[in-house]
C-alpha positions as MATLAB code, in Angstrom:
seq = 'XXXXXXXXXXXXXXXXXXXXXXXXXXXXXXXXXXXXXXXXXXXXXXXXXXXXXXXXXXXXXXXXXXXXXXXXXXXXXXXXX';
ca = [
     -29.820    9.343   31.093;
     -31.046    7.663   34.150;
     -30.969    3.939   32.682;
     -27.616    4.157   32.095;
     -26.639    4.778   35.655;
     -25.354    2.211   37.925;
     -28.334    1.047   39.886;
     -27.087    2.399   43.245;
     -27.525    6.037   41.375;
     -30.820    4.902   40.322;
     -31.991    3.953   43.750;
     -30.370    7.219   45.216;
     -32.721    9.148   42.694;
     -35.555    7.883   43.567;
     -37.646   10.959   45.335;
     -39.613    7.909   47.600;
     -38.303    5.018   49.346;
     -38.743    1.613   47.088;
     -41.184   -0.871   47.985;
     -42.985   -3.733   46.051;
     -46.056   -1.056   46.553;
     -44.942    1.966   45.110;
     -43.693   -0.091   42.436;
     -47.388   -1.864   42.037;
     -48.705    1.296   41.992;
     -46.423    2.980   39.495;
     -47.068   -0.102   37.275;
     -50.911    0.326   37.502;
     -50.666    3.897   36.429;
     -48.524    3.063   33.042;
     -45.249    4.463   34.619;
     -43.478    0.660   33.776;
     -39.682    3.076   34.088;
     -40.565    3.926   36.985;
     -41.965    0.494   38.181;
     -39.034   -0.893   36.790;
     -36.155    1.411   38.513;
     -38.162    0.792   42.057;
     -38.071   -2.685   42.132;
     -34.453   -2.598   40.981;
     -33.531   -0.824   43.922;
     -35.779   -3.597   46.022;
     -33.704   -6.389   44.472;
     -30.654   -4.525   45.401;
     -31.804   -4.677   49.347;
     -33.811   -8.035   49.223;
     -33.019  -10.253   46.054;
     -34.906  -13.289   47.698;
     -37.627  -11.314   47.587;
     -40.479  -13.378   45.798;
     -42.841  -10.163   45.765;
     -40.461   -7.732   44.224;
     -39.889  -10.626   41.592;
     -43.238  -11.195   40.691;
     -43.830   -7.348   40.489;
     -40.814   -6.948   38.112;
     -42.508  -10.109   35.743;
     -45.394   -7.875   35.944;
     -43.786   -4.676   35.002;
     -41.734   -6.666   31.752;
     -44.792   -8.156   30.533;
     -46.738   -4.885   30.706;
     -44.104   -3.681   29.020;
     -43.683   -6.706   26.320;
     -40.608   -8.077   27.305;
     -41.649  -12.028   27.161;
     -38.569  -13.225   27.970;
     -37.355  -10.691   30.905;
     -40.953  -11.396   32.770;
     -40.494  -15.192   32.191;
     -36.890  -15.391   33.930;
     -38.254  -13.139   36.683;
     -41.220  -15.249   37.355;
     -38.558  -18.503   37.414;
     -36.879  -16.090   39.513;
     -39.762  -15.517   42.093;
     -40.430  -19.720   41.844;
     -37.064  -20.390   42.785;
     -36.883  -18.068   45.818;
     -40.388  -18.998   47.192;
     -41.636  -22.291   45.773;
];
């Protein structure tokens, strides 16, 4: 199963290179997996990224994961206050 791969895998899956826009839009249509391994692979490449942080608070709340979207929002605070 994909989730269980090492995130390097994950990002080497991936049929489209990662952005904080293909994982807005994946998020937008429901696909919150997908949205979820994209900005992964982001935060692999740019963890100081404020976007991709936000995005990924986005994606966990969508998904109702309270807590996950809370640290990531800290997250995104922290690297762009």
């Amino acid at each position: 199963m994909i989730a269980d791969a090492p995130p390097a895998q994950i990002c080497l899956a991936e049929h489209e290179t990662p952005s904080v826009e293909t994982a807005r839009a994946a998020r937008l249509r429901g696909d919150y997996d997908r949205a979820s391994r994209l900005l992964t692979c982001v935060l692999i490449d740019a963890p100081q990224s404020a976007d991709a942080w936000v995005e990924f608070g986005f994606v966990n709340l969508a998904s109702d994961e309270d807590e996950e979207a809370r640290a990531a929002f800290l997250r995104a605070l922290e690297t762009a206050p």
